[in-house]
C-alpha positions in Angstrom: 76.9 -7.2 62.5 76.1 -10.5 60.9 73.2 -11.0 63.2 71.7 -7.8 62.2 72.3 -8.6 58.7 70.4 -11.3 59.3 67.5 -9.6 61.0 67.3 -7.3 58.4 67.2 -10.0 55.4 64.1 -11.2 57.4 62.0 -8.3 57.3 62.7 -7.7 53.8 61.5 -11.4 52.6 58.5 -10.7 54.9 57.5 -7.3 52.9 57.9 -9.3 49.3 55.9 -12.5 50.7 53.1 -9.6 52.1 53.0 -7.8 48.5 52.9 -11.2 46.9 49.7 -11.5 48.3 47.9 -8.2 47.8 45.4 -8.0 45.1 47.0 -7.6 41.3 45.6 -4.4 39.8 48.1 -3.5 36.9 45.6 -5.3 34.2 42.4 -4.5 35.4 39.8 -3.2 32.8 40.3 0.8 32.1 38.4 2.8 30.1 38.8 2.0 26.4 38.9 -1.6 26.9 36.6 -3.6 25.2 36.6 -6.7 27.1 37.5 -8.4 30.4 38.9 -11.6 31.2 38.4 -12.7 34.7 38.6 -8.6 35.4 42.0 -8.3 33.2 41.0 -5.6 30.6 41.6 -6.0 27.2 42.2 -2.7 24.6 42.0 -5.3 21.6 39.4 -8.1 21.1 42.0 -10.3 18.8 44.3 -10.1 22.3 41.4 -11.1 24.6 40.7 -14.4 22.0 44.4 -15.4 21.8 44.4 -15.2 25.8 42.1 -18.0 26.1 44.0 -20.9 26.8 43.5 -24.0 24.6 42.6 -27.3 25.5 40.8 -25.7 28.6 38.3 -27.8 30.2 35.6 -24.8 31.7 34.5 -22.0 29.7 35.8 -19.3 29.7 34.0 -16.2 30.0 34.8 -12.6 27.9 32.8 -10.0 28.7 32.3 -7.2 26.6 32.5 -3.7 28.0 31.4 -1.6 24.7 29.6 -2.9 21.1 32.8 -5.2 19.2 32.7 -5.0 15.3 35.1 -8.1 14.4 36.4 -8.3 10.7 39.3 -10.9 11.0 38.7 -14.5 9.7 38.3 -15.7 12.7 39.6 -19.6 13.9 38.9 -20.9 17.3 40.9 -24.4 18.0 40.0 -26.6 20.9 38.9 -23.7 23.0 35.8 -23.1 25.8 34.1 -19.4 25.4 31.8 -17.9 26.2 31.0 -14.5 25.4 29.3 -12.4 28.3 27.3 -9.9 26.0 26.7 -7.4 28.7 23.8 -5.5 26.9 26.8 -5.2 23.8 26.6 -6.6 20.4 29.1 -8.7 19.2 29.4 -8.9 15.5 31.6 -10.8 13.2 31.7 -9.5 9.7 34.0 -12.1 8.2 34.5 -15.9 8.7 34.1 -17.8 11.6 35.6 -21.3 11.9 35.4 -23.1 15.6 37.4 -25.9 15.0 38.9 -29.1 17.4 36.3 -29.8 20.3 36.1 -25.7 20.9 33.2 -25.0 22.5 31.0 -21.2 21.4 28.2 -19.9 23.8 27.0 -16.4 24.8 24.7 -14.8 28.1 23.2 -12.0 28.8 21.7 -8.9 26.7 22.7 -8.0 23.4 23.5 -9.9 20.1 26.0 -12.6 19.1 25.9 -12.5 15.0 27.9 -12.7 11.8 27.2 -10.1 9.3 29.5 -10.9 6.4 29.1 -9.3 2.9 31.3 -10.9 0.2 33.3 -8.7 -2.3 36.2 -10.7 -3.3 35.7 -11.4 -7.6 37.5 -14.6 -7.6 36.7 -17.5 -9.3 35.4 -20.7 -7.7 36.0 -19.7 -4.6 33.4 -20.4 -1.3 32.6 -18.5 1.8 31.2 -20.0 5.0 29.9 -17.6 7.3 30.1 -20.0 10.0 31.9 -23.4 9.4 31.7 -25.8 13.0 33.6 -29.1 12.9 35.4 -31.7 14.7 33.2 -31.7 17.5 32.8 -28.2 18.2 29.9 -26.8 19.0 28.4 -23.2 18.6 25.4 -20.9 19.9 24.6 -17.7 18.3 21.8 -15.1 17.5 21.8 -15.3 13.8 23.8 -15.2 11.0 23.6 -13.4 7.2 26.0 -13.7 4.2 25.4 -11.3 1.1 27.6 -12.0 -1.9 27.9 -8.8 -4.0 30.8 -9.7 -5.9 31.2 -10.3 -9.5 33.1 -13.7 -9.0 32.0 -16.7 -11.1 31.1 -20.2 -9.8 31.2 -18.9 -5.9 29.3 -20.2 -3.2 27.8 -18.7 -0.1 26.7 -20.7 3.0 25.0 -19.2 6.0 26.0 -22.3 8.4 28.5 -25.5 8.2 28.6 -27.9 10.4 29.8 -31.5 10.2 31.5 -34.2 12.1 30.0 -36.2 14.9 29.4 -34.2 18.2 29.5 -31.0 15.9 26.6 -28.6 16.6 25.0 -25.5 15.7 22.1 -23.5 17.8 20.8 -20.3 16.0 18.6 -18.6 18.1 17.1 -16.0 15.4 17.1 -16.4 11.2 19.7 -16.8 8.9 20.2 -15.6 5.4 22.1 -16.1 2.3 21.8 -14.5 -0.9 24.5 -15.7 -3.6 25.1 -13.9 -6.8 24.4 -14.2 -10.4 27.0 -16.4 -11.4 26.7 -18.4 -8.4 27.2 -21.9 -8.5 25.2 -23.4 -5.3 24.8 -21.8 -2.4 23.1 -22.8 1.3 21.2 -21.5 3.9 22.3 -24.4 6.1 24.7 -27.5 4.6 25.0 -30.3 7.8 26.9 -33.1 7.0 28.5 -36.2 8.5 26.4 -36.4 11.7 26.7 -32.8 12.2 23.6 -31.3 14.3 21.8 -27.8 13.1 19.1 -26.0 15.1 17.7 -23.0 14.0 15.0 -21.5 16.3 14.3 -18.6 13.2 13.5 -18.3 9.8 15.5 -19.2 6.7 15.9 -17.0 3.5 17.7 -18.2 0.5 17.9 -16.1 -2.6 20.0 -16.6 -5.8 20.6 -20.6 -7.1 20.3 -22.0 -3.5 19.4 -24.6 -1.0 17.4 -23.7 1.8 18.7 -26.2 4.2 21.0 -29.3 3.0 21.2 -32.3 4.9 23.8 -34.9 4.2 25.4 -38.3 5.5 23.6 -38.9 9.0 23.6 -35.4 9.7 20.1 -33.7 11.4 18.9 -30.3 11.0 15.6 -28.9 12.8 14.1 -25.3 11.4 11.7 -24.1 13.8 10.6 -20.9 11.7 10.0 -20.8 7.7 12.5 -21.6 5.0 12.0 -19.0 2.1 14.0 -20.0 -1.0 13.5 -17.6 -4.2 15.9 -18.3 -7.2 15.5 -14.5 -8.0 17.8 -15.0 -11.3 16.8 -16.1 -14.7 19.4 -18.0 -15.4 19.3 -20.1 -12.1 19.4 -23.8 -13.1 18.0 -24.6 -9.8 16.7 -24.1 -6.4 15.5 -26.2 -3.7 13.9 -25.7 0.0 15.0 -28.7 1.6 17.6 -31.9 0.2 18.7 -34.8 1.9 20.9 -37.5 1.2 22.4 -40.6 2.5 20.7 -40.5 6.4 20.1 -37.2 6.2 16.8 -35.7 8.1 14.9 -32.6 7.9 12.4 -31.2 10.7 10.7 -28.0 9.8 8.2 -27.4 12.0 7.3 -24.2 10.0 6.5 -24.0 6.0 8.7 -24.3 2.8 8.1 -21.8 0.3 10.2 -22.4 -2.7 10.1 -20.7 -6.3 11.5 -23.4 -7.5 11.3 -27.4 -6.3 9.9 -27.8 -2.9 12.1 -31.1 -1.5 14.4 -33.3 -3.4 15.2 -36.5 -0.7 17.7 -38.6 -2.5 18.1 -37.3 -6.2 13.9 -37.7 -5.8 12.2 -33.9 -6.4 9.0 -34.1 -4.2 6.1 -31.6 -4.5 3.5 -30.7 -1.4 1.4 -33.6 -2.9 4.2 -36.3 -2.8 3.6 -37.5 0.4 5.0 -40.7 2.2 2.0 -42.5 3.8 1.9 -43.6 6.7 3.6 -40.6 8.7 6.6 -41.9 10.4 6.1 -38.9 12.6 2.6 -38.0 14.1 1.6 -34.5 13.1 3.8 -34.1 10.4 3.9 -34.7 6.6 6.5 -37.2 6.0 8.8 -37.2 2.7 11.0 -40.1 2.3 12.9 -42.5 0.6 15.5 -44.9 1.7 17.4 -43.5 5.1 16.6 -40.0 4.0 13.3 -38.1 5.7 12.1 -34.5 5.4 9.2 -34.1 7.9 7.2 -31.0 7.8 4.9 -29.9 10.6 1.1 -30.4 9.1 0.1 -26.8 10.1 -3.8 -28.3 10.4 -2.9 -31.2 12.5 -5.5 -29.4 15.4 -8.2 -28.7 12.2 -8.2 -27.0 8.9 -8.5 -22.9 8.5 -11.5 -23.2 5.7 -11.9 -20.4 3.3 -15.0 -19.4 2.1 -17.5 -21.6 0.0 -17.1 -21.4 -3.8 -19.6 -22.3 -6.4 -17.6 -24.8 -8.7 -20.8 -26.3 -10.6 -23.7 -24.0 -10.9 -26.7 -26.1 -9.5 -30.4 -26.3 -12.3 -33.6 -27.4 -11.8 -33.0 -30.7 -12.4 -29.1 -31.5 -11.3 -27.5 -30.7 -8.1 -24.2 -28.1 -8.1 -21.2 -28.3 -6.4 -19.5 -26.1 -3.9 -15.9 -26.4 -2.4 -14.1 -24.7 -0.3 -9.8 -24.2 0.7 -7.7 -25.2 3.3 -5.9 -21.8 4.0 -3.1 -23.6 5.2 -2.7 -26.7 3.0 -4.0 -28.3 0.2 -7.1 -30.0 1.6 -10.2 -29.1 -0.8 -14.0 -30.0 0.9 -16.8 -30.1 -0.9 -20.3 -30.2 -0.5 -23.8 -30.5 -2.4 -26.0 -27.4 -3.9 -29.4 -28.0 -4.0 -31.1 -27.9 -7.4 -33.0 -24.8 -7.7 -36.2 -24.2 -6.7 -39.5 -23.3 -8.6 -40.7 -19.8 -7.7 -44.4 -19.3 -7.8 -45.1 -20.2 -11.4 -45.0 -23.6 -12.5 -42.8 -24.9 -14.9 -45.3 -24.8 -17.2 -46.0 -21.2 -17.0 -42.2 -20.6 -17.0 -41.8 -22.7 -20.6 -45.0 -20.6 -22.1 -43.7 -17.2 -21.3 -40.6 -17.8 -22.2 -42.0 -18.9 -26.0 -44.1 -15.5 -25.6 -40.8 -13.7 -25.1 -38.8 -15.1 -27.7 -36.4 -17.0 -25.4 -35.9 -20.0 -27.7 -34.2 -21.1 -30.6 -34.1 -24.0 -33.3 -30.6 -26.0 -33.0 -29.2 -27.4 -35.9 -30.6 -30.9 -35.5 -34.2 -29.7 -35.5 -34.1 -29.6 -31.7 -35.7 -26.6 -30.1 -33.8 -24.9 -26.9 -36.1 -22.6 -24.5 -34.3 -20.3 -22.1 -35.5 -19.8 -18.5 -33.4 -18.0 -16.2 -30.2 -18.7 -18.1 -30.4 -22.1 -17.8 -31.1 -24.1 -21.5 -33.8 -27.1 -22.0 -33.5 -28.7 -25.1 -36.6 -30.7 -26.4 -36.4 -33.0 -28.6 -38.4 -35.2 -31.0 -38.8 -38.7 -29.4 -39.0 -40.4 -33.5 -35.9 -38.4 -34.7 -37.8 -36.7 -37.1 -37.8 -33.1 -37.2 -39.4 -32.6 -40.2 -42.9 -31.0 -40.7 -45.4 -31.0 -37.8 -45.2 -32.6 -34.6 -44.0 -32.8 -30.7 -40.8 -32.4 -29.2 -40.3 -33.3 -25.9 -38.5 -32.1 -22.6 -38.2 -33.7 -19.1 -37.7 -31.6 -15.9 -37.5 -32.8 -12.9 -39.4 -35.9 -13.7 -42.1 -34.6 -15.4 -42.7 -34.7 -19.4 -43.6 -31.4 -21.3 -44.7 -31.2 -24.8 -44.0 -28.4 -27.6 -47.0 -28.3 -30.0 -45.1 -27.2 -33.9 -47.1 -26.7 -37.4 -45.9 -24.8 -40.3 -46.6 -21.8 -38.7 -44.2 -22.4 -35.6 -44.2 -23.5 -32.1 -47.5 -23.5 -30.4 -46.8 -23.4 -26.4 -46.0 -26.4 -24.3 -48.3 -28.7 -22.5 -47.8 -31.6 -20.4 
């Protein structure tokens, strides 16, 4: 009896050790999931975020299974993900904060965003659509923050990032709009070594700061930056600051409503210029450690608009044409010819216009003939305009004379 007791203990411990190793299928994805981890499906996205582990050192990967609409605050401490889109979209529609050496990416098809609009009325307060720091680094799609509150002295920022090893890569634009009683918003604010990319555009509307940046930290815009004040009461607005170390790469344009670069409490227009370049092909503004460099969009040759009369040409000076970069500032200009005698000689050309009546006494005693709008003034060579006598007029290098007697002018001669 004991031995078959035995016996039987043994095949039971067998069965257990043979289901132990089957596959596990309780927590595999089922419809209505809207993620996987590792094929453990996941009814709530919150659930599938908390289930990363922390301190992890390989990503790891979440894959959505239908589009995810997020409106937590989100913060992400010293974690690895990275979100397999799956031809979803993933959007955020409130904070994100990656925090502690946590480390963001995304694959695949679809789009990785925050969408945030801002309706809280407090006072003072400041919103961050997506704040990186201590190390952490984050890839995403885009980002936009709209404040349509009625809160006083808030500020909106598209992107934070700061700390050394911090990063930021946004693949398409961002945009922030503050309010009217804002007081300072940012399209991008990068501080303390933190690193920015943004492979888009950059709109800033409402008392704002296209990109911002400060202490050593680096941003590079690879589209435009697009800063409009769009308030009258906006104190200020600027396309691109930096302070203390800070640099500044746009290798698209700044269009600002209000000042174009300030580098070191310094505003800079187009025009102010550091010479020479520290970078070749681009327009350098700087002073002290702080640079702005903007990509010279004619560095390969100007896009010339067309010729523009700017000083009508006569027979006797030369006029002036000039022409516009459509790209820059550049200006070129160029020499018109004087104008040239038609068939009639000058002479014939003075007389007829006395026949017509295309002349006039100036108030000196000079007398002005008209000849195709153009004035020539003769003049007495004595200074005496009294009486009878000859007034003279040189054209092209040759003298003419006007004949006068008490009964008027008399035709001109040579």
């Amino acid at each position: 009896m004991k031995r078959k007791t035995a016996k039987t203990m043994a095949i039971l411990i067998s069965v257990l050790m043979l289901i132990a190793l089957l596959p596990v299928t309780a927590f595999a994805a089922e419809p209505g999931d809207v993620c996987e981890i590792n094929g453990v499906g996941y009814d709530d996205f919150e659930t599938a975020l908390e289930a990363v582990p922390a301190g992890g050192t390989e990503q790891t990967v979440i894959k959505l299974l239908t589009d995810v609409t997020y409106a937590q605050l989100t913060v992400i401490i010293n974690k690895k993900i990275t979100f397999d889109l799956n031809g979803y979209d993933l959007i955020f529609t409130n904070r994100l904060r990656i925090r502690s050496n946590s480390h963001i990416d995304y694959t695949g098809t679809g789009s990785f965003e925050i969408n945030m609009v801002v309706s809280d009325n407090g006072t003072g307060l400041s919103f961050e659509a997506l704040s990186v720091q201590g190390g952490s680094t984050c890839k995403i799609a885009g980002i936009t923050i709209i404040n349509n509150s009625d809160g006083i002295n808030q500020s909106v920022i598209g992107a934070d990032c700061r700390d050394p090893g911090s990063s930021v890569v946004v693949n398409g634009d961002i945009t922030a709009a503050g309010n009217e009683n804002s007081y300072m918003n940012y399209g991008i604010f990068a501080n303390n070594y933190g690193n920015v990319t943004v492979n888009g555009n950059i709109m800033a509307t409402n008392y704002i700061i296209g990109v911002e940046a400060y202490t050593d930290a680096t941003v590079t815009v690879n589209g435009n930056i697009t800063v409009n004040r769009n308030i009258a009461n906006a104190n200020d607005g600027i396309g691109v600051q930096a302070y203390t170390g800070g640099t500044v790469t746009v290798n698209g344009t700044i269009d600002s409503d209000a000042a174009f670069i300030r580098v070191f409490y310094v505003y800079m227009d187009k025009t102010d210029i550091t010479t020479p370049t520290t970078k070749d092909g681009y327009f350098t503004y700087s002073l002290y450690s702080s640079t702005v460099w903007v990509k010279d969009p004619c560095a390969n040759g100007h896009d010339w608009g067309e010729w523009l009369v700017t000083v009508p040409p006569t027979y006797d000076d030369f006029g002036v044409e000039a022409r516009v970069c459509d790209n820059c500032v550049e200006t070129e200009t160029r020499t018109v010819p004087k104008l040239v005698q038609d068939n009639k000689t000058m002479l014939e050309k003075f007389n007829e216009a006395i026949e017509n009546g295309d002349w006039y006494y100036n108030e000196d005693g000079s007398i002005t003939v008209v000849i195709d709008g153009i004035e020539y003034v003769f003049t007495s060579k004595s200074g005496n305009y009294n009486g009878n006598g000859t007034l003279f007029c040189t054209v092209n290098g040759v003298e003419y004379k006007l004949d006068r007697n008490a009964k008027g002018i008399k035709g001109v001669k040579y």
